[in-house]
PAROZA-786714 format. One record per residue (C-alpha): residue number from 1; x, z, y. Coordinates in steps of 0.25 Angstrom, whole numbers, plus 5000, padded with zeros to 4 digits. Layout:
node n = NUM, c1 = X, c3 = Z, c2 = Y
...
//
This chain:
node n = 1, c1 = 5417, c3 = 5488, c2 = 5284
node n = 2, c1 = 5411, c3 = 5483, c2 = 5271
node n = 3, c1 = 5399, c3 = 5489, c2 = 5273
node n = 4, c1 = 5398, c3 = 5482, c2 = 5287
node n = 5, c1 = 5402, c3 = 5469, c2 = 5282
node n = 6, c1 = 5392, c3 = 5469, c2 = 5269
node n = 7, c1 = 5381, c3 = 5475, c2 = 5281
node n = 8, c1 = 5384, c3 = 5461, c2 = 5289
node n = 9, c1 = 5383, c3 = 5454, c2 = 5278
node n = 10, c1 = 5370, c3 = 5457, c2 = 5275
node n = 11, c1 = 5366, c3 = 5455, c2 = 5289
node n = 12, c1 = 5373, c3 = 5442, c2 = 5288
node n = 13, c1 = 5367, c3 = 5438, c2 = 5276
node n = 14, c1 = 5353, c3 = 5442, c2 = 5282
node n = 15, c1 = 5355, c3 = 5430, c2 = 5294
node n = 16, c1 = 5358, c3 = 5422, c2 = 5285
node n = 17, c1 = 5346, c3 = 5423, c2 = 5277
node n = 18, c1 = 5338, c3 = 5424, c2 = 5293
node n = 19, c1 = 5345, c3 = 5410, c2 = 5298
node n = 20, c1 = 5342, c3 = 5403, c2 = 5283
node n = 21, c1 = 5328, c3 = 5407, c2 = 5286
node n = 22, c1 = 5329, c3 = 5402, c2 = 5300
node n = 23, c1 = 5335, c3 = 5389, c2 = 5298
node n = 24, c1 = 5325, c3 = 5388, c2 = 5287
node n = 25, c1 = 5313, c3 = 5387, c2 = 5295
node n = 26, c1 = 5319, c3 = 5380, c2 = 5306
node n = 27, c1 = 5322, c3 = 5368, c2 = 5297
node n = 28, c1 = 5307, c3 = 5369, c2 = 5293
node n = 29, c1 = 5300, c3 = 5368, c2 = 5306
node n = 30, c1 = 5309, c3 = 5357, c2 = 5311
node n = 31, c1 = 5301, c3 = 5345, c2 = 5312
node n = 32, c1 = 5299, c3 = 5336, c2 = 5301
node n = 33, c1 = 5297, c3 = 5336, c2 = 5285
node n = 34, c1 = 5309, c3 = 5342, c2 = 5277
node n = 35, c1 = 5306, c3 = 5332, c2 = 5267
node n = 36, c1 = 5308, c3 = 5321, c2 = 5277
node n = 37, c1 = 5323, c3 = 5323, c2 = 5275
node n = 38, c1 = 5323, c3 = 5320, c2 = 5263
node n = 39, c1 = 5315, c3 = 5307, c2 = 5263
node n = 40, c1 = 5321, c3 = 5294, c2 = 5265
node n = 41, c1 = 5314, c3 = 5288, c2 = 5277
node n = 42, c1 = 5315, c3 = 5272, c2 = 5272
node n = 43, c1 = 5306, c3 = 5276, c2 = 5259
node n = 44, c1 = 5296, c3 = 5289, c2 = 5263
node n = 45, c1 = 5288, c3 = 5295, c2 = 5253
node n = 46, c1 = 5274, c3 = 5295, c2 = 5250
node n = 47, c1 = 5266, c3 = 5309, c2 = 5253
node n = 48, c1 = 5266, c3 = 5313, c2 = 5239
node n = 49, c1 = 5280, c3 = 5311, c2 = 5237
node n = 50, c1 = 5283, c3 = 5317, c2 = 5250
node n = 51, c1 = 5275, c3 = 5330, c2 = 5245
node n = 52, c1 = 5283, c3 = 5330, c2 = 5230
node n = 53, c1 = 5296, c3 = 5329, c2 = 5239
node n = 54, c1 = 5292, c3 = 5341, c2 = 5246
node n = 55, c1 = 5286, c3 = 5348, c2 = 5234
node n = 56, c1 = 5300, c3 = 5345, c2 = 5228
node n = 57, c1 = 5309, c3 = 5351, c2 = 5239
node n = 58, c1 = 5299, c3 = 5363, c2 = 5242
node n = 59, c1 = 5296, c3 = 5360, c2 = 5255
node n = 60, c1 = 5281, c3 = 5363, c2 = 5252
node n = 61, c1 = 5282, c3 = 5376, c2 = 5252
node n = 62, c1 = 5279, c3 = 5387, c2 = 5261
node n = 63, c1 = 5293, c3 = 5389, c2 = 5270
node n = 64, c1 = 5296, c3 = 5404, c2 = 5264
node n = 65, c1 = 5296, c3 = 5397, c2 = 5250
node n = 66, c1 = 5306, c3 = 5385, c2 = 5254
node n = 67, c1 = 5314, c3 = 5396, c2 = 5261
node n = 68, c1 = 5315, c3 = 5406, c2 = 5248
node n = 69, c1 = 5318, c3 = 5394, c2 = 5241
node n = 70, c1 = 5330, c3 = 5387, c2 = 5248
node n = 71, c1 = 5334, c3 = 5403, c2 = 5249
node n = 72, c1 = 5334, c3 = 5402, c2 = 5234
node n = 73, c1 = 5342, c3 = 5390, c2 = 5235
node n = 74, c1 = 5352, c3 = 5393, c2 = 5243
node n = 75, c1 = 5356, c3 = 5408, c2 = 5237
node n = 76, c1 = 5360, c3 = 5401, c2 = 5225
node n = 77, c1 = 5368, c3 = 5392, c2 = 5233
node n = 78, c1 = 5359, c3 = 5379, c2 = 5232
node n = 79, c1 = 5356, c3 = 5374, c2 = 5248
node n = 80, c1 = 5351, c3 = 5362, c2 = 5242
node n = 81, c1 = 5354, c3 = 5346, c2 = 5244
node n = 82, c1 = 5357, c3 = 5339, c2 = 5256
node n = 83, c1 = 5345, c3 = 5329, c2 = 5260
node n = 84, c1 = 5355, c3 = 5320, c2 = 5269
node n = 85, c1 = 5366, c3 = 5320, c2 = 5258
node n = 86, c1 = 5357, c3 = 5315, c2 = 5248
node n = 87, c1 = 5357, c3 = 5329, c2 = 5237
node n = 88, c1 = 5372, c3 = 5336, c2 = 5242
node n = 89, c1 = 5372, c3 = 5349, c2 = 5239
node n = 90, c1 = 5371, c3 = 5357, c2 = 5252
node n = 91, c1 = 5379, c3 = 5369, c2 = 5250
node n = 92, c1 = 5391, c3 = 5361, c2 = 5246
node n = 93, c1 = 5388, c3 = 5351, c2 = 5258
node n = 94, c1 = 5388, c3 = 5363, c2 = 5269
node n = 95, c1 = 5401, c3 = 5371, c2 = 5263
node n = 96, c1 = 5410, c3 = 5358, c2 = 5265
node n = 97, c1 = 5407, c3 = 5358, c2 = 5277
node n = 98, c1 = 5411, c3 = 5371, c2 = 5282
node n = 99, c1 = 5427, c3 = 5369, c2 = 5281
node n = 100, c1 = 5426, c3 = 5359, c2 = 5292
node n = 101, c1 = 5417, c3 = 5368, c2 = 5301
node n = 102, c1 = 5423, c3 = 5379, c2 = 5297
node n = 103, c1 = 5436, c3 = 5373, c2 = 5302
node n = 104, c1 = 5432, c3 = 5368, c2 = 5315
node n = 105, c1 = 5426, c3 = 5381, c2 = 5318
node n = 106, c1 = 5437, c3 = 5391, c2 = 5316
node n = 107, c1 = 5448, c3 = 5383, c2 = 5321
node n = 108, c1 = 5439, c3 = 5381, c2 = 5335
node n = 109, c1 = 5437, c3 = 5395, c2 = 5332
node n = 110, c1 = 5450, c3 = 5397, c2 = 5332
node n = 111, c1 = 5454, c3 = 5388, c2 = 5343
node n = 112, c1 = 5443, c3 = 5395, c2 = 5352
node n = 113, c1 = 5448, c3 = 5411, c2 = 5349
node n = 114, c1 = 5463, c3 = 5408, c2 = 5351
node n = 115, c1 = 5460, c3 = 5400, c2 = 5365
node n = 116, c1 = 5449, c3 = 5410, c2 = 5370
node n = 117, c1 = 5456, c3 = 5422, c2 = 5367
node n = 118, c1 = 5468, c3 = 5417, c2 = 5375
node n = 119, c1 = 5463, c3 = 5412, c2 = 5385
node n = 120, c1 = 5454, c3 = 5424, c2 = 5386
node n = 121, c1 = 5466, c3 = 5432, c2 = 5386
node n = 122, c1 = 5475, c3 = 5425, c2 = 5396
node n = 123, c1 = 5464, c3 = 5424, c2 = 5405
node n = 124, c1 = 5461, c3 = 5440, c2 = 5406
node n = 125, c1 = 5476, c3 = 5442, c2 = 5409
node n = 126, c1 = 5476, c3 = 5433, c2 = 5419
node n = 127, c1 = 5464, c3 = 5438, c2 = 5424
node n = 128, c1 = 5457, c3 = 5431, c2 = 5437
node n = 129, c1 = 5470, c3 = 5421, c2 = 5437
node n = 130, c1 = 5469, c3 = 5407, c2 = 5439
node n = 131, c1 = 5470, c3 = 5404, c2 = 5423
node n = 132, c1 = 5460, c3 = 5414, c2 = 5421
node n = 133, c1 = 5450, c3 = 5408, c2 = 5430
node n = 134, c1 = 5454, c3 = 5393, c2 = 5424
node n = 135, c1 = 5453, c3 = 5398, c2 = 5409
node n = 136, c1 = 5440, c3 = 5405, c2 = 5414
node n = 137, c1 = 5434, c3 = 5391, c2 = 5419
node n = 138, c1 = 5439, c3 = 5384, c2 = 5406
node n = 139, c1 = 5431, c3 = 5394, c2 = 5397
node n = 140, c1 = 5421, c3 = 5393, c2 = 5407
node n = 141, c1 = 5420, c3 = 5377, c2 = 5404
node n = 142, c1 = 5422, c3 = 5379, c2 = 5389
node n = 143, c1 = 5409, c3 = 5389, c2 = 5388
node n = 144, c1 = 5400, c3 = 5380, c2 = 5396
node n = 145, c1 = 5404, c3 = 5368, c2 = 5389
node n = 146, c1 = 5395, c3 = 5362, c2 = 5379
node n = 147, c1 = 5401, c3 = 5359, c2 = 5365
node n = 148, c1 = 5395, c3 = 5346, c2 = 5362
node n = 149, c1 = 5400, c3 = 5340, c2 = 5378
node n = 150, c1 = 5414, c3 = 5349, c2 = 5374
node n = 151, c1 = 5414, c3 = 5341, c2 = 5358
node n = 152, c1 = 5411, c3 = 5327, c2 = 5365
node n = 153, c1 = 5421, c3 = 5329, c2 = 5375
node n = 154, c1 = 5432, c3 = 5333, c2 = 5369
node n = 155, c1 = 5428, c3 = 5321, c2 = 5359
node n = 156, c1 = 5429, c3 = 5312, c2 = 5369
node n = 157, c1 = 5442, c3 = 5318, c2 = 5376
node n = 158, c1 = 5449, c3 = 5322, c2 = 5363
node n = 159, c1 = 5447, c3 = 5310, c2 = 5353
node n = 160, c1 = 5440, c3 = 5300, c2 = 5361
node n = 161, c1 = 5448, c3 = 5298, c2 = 5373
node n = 162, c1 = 5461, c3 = 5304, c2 = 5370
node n = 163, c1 = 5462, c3 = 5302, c2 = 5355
node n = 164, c1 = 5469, c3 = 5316, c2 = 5353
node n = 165, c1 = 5458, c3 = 5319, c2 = 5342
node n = 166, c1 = 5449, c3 = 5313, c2 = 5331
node n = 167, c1 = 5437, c3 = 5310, c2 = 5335
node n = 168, c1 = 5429, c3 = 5316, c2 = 5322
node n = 169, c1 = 5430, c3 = 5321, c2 = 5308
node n = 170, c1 = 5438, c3 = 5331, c2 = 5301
node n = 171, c1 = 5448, c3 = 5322, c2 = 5295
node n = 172, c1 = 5452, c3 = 5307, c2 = 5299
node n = 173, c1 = 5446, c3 = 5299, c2 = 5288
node n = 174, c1 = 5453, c3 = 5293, c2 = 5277
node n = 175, c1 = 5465, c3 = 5301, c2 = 5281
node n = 176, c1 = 5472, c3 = 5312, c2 = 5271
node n = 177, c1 = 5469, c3 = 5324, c2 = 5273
node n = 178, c1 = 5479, c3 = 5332, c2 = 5283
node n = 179, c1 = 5479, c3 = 5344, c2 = 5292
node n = 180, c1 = 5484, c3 = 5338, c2 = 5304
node n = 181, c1 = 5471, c3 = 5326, c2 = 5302
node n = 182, c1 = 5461, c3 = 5339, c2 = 5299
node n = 183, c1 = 5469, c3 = 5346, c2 = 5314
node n = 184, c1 = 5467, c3 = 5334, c2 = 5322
node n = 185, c1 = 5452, c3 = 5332, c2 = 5320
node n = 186, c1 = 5449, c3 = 5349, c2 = 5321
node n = 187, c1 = 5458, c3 = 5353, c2 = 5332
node n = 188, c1 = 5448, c3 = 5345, c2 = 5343
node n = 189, c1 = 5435, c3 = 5349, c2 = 5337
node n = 190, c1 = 5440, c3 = 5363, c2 = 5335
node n = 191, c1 = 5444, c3 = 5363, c2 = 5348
node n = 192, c1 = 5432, c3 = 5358, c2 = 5355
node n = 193, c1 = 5424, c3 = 5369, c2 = 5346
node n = 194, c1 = 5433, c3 = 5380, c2 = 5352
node n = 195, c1 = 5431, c3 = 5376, c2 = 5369
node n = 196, c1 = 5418, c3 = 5385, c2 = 5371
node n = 197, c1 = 5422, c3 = 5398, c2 = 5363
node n = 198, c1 = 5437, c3 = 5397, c2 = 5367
node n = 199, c1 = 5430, c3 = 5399, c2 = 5380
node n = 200, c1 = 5420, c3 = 5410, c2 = 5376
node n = 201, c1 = 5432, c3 = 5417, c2 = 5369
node n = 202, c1 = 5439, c3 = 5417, c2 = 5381
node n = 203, c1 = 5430, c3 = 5421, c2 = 5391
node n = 204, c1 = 5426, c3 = 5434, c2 = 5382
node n = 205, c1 = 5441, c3 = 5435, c2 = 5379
node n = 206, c1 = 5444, c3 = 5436, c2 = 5393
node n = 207, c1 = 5433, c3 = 5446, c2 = 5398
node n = 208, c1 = 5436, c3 = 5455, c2 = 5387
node n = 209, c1 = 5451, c3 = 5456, c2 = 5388
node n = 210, c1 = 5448, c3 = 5459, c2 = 5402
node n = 211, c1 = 5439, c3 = 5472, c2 = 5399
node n = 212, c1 = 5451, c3 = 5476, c2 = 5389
node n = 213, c1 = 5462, c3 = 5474, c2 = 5399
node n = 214, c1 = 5455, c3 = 5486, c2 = 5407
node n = 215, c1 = 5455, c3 = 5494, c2 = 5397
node n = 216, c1 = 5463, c3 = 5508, c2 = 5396
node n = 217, c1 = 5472, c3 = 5505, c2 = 5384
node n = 218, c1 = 5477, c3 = 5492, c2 = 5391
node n = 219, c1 = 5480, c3 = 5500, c2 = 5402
node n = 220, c1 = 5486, c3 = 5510, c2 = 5394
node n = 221, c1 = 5495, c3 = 5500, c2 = 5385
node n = 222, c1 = 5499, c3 = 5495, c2 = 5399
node n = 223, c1 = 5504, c3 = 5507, c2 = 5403
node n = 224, c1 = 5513, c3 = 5509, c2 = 5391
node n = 225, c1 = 5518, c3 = 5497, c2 = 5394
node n = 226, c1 = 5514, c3 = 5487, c2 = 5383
node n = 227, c1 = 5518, c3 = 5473, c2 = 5387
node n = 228, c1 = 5507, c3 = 5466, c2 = 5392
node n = 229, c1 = 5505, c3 = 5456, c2 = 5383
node n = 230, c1 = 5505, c3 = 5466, c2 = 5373
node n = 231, c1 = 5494, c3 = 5473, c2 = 5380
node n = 232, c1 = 5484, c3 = 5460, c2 = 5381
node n = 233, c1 = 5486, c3 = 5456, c2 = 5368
node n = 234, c1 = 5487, c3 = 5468, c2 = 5358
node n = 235, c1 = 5478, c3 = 5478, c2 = 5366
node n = 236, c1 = 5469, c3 = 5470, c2 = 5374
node n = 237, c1 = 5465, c3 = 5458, c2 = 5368
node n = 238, c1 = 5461, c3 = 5465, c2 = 5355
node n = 239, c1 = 5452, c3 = 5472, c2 = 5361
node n = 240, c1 = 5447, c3 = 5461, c2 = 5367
node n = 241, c1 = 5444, c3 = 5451, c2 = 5357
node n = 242, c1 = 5433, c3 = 5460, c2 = 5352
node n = 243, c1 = 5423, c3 = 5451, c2 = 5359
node n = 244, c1 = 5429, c3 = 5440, c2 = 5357
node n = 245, c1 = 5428, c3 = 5442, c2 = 5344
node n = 246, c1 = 5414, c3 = 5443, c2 = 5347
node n = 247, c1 = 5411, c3 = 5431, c2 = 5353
node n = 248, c1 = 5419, c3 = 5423, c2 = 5342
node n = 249, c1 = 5410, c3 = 5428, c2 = 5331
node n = 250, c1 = 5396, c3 = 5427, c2 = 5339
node n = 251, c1 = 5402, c3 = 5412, c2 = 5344
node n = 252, c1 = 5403, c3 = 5407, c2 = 5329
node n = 253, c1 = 5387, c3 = 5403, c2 = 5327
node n = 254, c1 = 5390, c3 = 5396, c2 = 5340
node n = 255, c1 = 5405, c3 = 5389, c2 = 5335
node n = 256, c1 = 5397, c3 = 5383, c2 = 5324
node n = 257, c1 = 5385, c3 = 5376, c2 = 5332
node n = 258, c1 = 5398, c3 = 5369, c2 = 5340
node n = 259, c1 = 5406, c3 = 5365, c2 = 5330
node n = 260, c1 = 5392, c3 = 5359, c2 = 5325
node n = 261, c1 = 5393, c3 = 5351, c2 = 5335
node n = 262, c1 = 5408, c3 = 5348, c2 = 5336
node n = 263, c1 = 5406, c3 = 5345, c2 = 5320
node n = 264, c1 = 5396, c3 = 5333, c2 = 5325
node n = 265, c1 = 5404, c3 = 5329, c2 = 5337
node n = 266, c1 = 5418, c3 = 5329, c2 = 5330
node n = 267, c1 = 5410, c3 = 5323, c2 = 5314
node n = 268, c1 = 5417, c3 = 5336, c2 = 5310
node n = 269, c1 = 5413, c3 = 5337, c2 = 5294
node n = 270, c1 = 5407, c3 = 5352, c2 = 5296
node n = 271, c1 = 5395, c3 = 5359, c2 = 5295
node n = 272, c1 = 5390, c3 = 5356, c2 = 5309
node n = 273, c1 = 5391, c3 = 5341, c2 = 5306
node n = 274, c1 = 5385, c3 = 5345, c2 = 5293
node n = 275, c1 = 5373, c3 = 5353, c2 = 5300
node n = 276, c1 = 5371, c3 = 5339, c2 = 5310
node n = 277, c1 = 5368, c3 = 5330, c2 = 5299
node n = 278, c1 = 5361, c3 = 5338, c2 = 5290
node n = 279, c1 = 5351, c3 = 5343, c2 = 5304
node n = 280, c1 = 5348, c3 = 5327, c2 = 5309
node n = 281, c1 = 5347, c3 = 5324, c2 = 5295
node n = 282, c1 = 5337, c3 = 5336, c2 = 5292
node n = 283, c1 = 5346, c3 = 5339, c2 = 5280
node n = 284, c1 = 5339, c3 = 5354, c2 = 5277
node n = 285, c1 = 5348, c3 = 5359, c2 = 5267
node n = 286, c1 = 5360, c3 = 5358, c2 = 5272
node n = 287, c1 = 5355, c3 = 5362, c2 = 5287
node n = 288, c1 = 5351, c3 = 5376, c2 = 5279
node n = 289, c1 = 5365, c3 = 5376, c2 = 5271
node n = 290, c1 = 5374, c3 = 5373, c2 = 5285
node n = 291, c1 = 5368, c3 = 5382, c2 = 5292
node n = 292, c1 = 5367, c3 = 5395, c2 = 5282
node n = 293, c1 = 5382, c3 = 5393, c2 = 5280
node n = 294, c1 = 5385, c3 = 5391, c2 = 5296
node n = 295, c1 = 5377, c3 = 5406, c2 = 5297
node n = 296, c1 = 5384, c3 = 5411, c2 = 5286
node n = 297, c1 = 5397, c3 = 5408, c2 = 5292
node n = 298, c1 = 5393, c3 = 5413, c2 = 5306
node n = 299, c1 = 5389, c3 = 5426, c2 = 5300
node n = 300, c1 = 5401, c3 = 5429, c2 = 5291
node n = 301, c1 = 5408, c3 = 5424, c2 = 5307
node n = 302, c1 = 5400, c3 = 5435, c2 = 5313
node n = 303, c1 = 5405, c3 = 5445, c2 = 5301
node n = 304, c1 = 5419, c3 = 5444, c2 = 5301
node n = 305, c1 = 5418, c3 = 5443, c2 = 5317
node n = 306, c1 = 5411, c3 = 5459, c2 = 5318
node n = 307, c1 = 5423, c3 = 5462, c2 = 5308
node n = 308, c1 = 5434, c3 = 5457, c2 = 5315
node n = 309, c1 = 5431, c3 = 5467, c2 = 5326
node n = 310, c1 = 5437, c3 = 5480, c2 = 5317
node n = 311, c1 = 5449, c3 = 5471, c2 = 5316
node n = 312, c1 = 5453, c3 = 5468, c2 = 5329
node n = 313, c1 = 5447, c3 = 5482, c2 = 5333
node n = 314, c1 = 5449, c3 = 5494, c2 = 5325
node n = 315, c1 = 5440, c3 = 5502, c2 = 5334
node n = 316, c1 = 5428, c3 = 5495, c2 = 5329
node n = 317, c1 = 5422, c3 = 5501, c2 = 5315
node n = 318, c1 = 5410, c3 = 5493, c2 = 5308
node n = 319, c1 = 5397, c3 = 5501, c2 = 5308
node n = 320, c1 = 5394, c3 = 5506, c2 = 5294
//
């Protein structure tokens, strides 16, 4: 097992280092001057000082050499200064960030594996009835929907016309601190996140409990006589979560590109909103440092995803 963790680290570490180089150039070839951020438009610069400034900064050099040297930077734990915040540090800046999105991603998360799995699992016992085919067509309408038309709707429906919700934030301003204040501004957020893979959760929980209910050792504890309830829950549905589980992990890269979006809709005080403003403010270093620490997070997802499935299935062994 150590060996296969230590072996997925490295392949880990290696996408890293690949998406770092990606992201890289792609901030190079998009158009306009780098240097251009860091200029104040009401008083631009002569030519000669534009070319010191860009002397200063490195961004004369060939693109390998400005790679190797924020790569140099960045081991040691320096990711530079934000341009829009006028010289804060970026790595600070990034990591405070990540309580908040963390936050809102695991409790929708959460939320979305708790409601997918049951449904999934009510709508494979009652296979073909007519709560099957209406939880079917609910999970149906969950995948299609868009999550920017699903986070402006359930803004306007939640907080807008019915006042049962903030509209925005983290916390009510100039208000203590309390968990109940932190609740209320998560719970519709967290909830709008979860829709789409509550609904993916329970259409793969759904066909896969179905393939296991046909299964000999079913049959078997069936014919023993185990209560039914026993049977679904303690034989078939572990068996089952195994592409669940899956989907879960494979979905994480995808969870953050919506709570990205629920982070703008909702002035969630996250990484997405973070990534926002540093992207139409053309704020490089901290574009790089969000979006490192966002793949870190997916990876390490991804990892503990691959060694949850020894857990809930002792049949499987890691290849050494």
């Amino acid at each position: 097992m150590l060996t296969y963790m230590f072996r997925r680290l490295a392949v880990g570490l290696a996408m890293l280092l690949a998406l770092s180089v990606l992201v890289f150039i792609l901030l190079r070839l998009a158009p306009g001057d780098p240097v251009a951020a860091y200029i104040n438009p009401s008083a631009p610069l002569s030519p000669q000082a534009l070319a010191e400034l860009r002397a200063r900064l490195g961004l004369d050099q060939p693109l390998p050499v400005q790679y190797l040297a924020w790569l140099r930077a960045a081991l040691s734990g320096n990711f530079g200064y934000s341009i829009q915040r006028g010289g804060v540090p970026v790595l600070p800046l990034v990591l405070g960030r990540v309580g908040p999105t963390a936050l809102l991603m695991g409790t929708g998360l959460v939320i979305a594996t708790v409601a997918g799995i049951a449904t999934g699992i009510v709508s494979a016992v009652r296979r073909n009835s007519s709560l099957d085919v209406a939880l079917s067509a609910v999970a149906s309408l969950g995948i299609s929907s868009p999550a920017f038309l699903t986070a402006l709707l359930g803004l306007y429906l939640f907080a807008v016309k019915f006042h049962v919700a903030p509209a925005g934030g983290m916390l009510t301003p100039g208000v203590p601190f309390s968990l109940t204040d932190l609740l209320a501004h998560l719970i519709l957020p967290a909830c709008l996140l979860s829709l789409g893979y509550a609904a993916m959760i329970m259409r793969y929980m759904r066909s896969s409990l179905l393939e296991v209910l046909n299964q000999d050792y079913v049959r078997t504890a069936r014919a023993k006589g185990v209560r039914e309830v026993w049977v679904i829950l303690k034989h078939a549905t572990r068996n089952a979560l195994l592409p669940v589980i899956t989907l879960i992990g494979s979905t994480i890269g995808v969870a953050v590109g919506g709570a990205i979006f629920l982070e703008s809709v909702f002035n969630w005080p996250g990484m997405g909103l973070l990534l926002v403003d540093a992207v139409s403010s053309r704020d490089y270093p901290v574009i790089m440092c969000a979006t490192l620490i966002t793949g870190a997070g997916v990876i390490l997802v991804n990892l503990l995803t691959d060694l949850l499935y020894a857990v809930i299935d002792p049949r499987i062994q890691v290849s050494k």
